[in-house]
N, C-alpha and C positions, 0 to 999 in steps of 0.2 A: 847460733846467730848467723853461721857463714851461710846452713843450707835457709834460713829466713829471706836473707837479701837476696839469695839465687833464684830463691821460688818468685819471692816481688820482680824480678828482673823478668823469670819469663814469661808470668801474666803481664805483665806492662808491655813486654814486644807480642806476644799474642793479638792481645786486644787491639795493639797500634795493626798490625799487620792486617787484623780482623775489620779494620774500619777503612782500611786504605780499599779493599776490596770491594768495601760494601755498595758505594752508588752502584757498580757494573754488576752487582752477582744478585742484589735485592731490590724489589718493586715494590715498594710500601703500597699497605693497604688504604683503599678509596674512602673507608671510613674508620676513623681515630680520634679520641679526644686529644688535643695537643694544648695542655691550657698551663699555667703557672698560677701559685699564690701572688696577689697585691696583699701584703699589710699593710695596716694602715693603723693598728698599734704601735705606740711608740714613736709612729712615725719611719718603720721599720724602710717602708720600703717608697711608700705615698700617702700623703702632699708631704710637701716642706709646712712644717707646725707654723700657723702665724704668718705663710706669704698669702701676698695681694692674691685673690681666686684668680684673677688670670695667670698669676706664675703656676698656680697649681693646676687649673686645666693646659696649659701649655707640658707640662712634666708630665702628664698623662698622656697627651698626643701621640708626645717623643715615644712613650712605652709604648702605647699600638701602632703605631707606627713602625715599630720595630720590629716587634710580633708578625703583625700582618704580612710585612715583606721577607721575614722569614717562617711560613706559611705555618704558623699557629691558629689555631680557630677558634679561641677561645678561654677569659679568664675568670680568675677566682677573686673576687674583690669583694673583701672584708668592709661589710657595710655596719655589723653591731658586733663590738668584741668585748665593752665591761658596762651591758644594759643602756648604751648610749645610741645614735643614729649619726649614718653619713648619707642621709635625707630626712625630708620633712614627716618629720616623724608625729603619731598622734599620742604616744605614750609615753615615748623618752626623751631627754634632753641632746641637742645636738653634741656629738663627740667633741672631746677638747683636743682630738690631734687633729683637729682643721684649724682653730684660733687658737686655743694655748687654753682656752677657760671653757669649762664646759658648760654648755647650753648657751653660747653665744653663735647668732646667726652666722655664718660664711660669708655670705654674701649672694650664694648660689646654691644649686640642690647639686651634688656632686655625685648622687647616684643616677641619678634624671640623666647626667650629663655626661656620664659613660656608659650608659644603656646607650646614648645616640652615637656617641661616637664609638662603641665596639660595634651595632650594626650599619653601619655606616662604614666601614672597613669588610663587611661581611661577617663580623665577629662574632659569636657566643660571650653574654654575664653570667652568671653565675653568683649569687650575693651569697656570701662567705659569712654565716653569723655563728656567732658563738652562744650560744642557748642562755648558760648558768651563769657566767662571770659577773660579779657586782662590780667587787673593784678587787684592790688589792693593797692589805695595808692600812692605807686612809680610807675613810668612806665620803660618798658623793654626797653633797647637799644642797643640789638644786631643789626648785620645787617639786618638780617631776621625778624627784628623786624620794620623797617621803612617803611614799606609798608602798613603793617594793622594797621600803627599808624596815619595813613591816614583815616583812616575809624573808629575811634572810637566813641563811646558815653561815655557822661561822666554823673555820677548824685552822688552829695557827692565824697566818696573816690573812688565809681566805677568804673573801664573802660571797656566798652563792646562793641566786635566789635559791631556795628550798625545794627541792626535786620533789618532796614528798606531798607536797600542798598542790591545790586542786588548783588555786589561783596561780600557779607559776605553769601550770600546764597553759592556764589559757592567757596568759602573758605573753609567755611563745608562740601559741597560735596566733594569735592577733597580731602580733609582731610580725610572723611569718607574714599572714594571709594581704597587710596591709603593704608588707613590699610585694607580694606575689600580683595583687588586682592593684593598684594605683603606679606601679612600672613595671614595664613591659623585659622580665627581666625571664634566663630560657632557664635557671638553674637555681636550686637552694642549694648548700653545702654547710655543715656544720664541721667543724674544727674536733679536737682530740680532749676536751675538756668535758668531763663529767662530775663527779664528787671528788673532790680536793683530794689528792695521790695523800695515802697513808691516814686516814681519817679513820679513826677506832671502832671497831666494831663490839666494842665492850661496854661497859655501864658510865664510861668518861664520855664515851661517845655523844657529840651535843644534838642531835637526833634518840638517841635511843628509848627514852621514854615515847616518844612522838611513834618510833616503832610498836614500841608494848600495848601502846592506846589504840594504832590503828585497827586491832583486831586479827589481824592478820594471821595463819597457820604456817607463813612463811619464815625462814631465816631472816634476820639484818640484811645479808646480804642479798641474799634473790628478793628482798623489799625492796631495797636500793635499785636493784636491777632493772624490776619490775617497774617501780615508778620513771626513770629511764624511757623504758620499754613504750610505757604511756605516752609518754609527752610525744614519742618518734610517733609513734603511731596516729596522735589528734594533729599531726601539722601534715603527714602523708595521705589523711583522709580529706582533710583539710583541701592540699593541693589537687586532689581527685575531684572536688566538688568545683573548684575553681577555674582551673587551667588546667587539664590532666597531661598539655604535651610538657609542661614545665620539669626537669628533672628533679627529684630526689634524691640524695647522696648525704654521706657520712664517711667522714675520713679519720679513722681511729687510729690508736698507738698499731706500729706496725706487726706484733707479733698477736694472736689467740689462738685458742682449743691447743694448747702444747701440752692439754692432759688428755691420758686417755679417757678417762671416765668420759668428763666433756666432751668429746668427740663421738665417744660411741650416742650418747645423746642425740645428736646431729646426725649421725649415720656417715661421719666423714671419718677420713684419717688427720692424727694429729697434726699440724704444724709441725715440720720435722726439725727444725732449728729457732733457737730465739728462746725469751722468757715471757708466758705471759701475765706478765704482772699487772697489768690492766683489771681483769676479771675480779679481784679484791683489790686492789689498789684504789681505782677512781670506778668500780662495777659497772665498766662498760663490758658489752656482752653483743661485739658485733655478729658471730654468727646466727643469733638470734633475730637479729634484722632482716640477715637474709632470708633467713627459715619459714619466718612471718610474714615476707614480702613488705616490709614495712618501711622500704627505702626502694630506687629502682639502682642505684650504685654505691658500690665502695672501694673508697679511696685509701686503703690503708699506706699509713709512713712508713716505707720500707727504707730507711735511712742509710742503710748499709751495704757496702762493694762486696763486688763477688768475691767469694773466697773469705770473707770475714766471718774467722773461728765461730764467732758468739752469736754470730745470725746472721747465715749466706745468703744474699739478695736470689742468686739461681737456686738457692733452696725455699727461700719463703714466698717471693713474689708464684713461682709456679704453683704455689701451696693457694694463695688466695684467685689466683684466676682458676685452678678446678673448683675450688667451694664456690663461687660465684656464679659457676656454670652449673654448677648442680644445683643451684635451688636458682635457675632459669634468670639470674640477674648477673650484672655485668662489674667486671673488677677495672678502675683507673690506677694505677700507680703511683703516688706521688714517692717522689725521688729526692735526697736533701742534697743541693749544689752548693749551701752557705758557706762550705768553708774550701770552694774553691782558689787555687793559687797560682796554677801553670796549666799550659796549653795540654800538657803529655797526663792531664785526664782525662782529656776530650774524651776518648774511646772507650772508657767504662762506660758512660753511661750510653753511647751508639750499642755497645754490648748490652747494656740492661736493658735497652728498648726490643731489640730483637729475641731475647728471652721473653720479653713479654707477648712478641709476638707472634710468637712460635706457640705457646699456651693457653694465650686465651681464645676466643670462637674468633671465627675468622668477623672479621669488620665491627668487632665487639670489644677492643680493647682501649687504651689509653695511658697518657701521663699527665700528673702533674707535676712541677718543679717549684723547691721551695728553696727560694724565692726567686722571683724575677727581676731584681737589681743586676744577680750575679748572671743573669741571662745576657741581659746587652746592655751592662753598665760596670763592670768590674775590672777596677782601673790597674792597669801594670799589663795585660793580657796583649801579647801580637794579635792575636785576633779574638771575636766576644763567642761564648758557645752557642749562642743563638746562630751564628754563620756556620760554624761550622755546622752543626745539625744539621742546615739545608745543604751542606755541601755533601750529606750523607746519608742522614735515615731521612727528611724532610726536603725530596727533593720536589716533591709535589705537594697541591694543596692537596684537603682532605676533609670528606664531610664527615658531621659528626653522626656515632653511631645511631644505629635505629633502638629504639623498645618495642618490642616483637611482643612483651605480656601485654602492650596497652596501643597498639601500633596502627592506630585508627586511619584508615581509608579515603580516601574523599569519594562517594557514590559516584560523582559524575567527575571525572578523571581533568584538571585545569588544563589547558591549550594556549600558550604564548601567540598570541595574533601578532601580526603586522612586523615584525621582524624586519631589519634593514641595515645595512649596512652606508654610512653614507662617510665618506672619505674614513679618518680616525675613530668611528663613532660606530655602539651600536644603538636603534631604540626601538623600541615595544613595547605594548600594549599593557601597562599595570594592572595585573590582577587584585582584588582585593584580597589581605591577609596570606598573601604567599609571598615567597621566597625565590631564588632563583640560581642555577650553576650556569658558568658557562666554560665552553668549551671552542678551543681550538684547535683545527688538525688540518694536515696538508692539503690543498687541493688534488695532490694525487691519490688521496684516499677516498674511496668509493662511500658515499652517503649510508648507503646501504649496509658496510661492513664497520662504520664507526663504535658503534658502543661504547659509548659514555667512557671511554677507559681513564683512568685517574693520571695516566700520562698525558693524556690533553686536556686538563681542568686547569681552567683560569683561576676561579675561585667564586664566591658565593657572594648571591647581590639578596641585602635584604632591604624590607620600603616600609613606610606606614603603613595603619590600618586602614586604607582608602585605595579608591579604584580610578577607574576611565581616565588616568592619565598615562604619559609616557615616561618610560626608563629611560635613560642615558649611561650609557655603559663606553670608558674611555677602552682602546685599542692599544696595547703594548706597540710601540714603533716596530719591534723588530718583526713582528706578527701580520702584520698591514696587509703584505704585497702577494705572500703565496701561501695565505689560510684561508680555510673557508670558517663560519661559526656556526657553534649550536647553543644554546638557550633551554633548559627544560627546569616548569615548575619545580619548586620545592614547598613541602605542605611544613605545618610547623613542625608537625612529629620528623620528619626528616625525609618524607618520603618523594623518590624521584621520579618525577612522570615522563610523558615519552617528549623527545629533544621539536623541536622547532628549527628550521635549519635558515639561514641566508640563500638568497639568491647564486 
């Protein structure tokens, strides 16, 4: 026990020492995803169940607002998690953790309403859906509810539309495609929920006939997989016909391929720590995704601090940014902060970020953080980890990364006109459907030798889909008197053109 608490002692001063250092010794990369979960199950994390829509978009604000000035680019908001909508939805009934009852109006579209206000901060959405969840326990009985109740699986308290039915494939498409083209949203993400954890693969199994009938030469479970496999694949095609700069992602249980067999499949090495119970458990099969190209990221929940026995974050997280890099797609991290308590674990996770970013391709990595209450709202704390972060690995903003498999071009290269600077302000020339960074640096710094560096990045201006009019961009005070500015497009894919400068 004695050498237990000696060892905790000196990974704690380690790490502490490790993060005191880090603004002065490390220059975070120019492009990161930096994004946290919103639930909004529960009520977990947003709105308040049953307040006036204005108290709920006011408690949104606060969250990006928070974000934004501690330069995160980007969040994960849980728009469908048990077959419900936090918008106007054409198939399901709206969520009951906006009014308390399900399928009753808001009052407002509340994903409408943070697509505007996360780019309106510069932000990245990302709509956070959960594919299979019906409910749990009780079952819904809206009216829009009797049709997929047609199509259920049940195992214990679970209900899950039916992975193996052709109709729940295209229930998720349509689901997908309908938030993907009616808002303007940069990201899907799917959550850690597949076939209900521990569901029989034996003749109890309430699937198993449905297996013997389909024909199939497969196992239960590579059926299982496989149907899975399907649904990813019709919403990633999906998004290719639609929006192809839109991201795809999946954020599974944090451990897979810990067998060899499985691994030799793949052509990788196993997961060197952790269990993956996944694989039969709920028969998710993320390196399959990657293999198949059938996501462009993943996000696995790497839940666990370094040095923990049963599954080492510096052993697993460097495990999924090589697999991610080997089949040419990109690994996010999400990180579990929920059950934080005290300031003196700020540094672990300063430490699990620079793991990460030591391993993944250079300007191809990312976190997520589950959840974002504990970010900048976790009461008892001297200070929120959201501060500290920028006072350490987020000392800059930071664009999100590029997709280099789909990393489309613009022919004719966009050009910010008219550029000006007038007292606190800058403005120019709206291009249609672009985006924009800007940049500050000394007037002693020659034009010519600036490049774009992430230490003088303002942050990111995004606009509507329309043109011929003018940006207005406010001037930090402290910046005013001895900066000069640059201004350079941003294409949706992420791609940075050449700067525009001030007078």
């Amino acid at each position: 026990m004695k050498r237990i608490i000696a060892f905790s002692l000196l990974i704690t001063f380690v790490l502490a020492a490790f993060a005191q250092r880090l603004p002065q010794s490390t220059m975070p990369p120019k492009r990161e995803l930096r994004s946290a979960w919103v639930s909004t199950v529960w009520g977990i994390d947003w709105p308040k169940q049953g307040a006036p829509a204005e108290r709920q978009k006011a408690e949104l604000v606060r969250m990006l607002d928070s974000l934004k000035n501690n330069n995160f680019n980007a969040i994960n908001l849980q728009v469908r998690s048990m077959s419900d909508a936090f918008y106007q939805s054409s198939y399901e009934p709206w969520s009951s953790y906006l009014t308390g009852t399900r399928g009753k109006h808001p009052g407002y579209d509340p994903l409408a309403f943070a697509v505007s206000e996360c780019h309106k901060r510069g932000m990245e959405i990302h709509a956070w859906i959960n594919p299979y969840r019906f409910c749990i326990t009780k079952m819904w009985n809206t009216e829009r509810d009797q049709e997929a109740k047609r199509h259920l699986l049940r195992w214990g308290k679970f209900y899950i539309l039916d992975p193996a039915q052709q109709w729940t494939i295209d229930r998720i498409v349509n689901v997908c495609h309908e938030v993907v083209t009616k808002y303007d949203v940069d990201g899907i993400l799917y959550d850690d929920y597949f076939y209900p954890n521990g569901i029989a693969s034996s003749v109890a199994a309430p699937d198993y006939k449905e297996w013997q009938n389909s024909g199939t030469d497969l196992s239960i479970g590579d059926w299982r997989r496989e149907n899975v496999n399907r649904m990813v694949k019709a919403v990633y095609d999906m998004i290719q016909c639609e929006k192809p700069w839109v991201r795809f992602g999946i954020s599974p249980a944090g451990v897979a391929c810990t067998s060899q067999s499985l691994a030799n499949k793949y052509g990788i090495d196993p997961c060197p720590s952790g269990s993956d119970w996944q694989y039969n458990g709920i028969f998710s099969d993320p390196v399959s995704w990657l293999k198949g190209h059938l996501i462009d990221f993943i996000a696995p929940q790497v839940y666990w601090k370094i040095g923990f026995k049963r599954a080492d974050f510096s052993l697993v997280a460097p495990w999924w940014c090589k697999t991610a890099r080997k089949f040419s797609r990109q690994a996010f991290v999400s990180m579990c902060i929920d059950k934080l308590m005290t300031t003196s674990e700020f540094p672990e996770w300063a430490a699990e970020m620079e793991i990460l970013r030591r391993n993944c391709a250079k300007d191809q990595g990312g976190t997520i953080f589950w959840s974002v209450r504990n970010l900048y709202n976790k009461p008892g704390l001297s200070e929120q980890l959201c501060h500290y972060l920028k006072r350490t690995v987020y000392q800059y903003p930071s664009l999100m990364p590029l997709t280099p498999w789909r990393n489309n071009v613009a022919r004719k290269a966009p050009v910010v006109n008219f550029l000006k600077q007038e007292g606190n302000k800058l403005t120019w020339q709206l291009i249609p459907r672009c985006r924009y960074t800007v940049y500050a640096f000394p007037k002693t710094v020659d034009k010519a030798q600036f490049g774009t560096e992430v230490k003088y990045l303002l942050g990111m201006v995004y606009n509507p889909e329309r043109g011929g009019e003018m940006v207005t961009y406010t001037i930090p005070a402290h910046l005013r008197a001895a900066y000069q500015f640059a201004v350079c497009p941003l294409d949706r894919y992420g791609n940075e053109y050449a700067p525009s400068f001030t007078e």
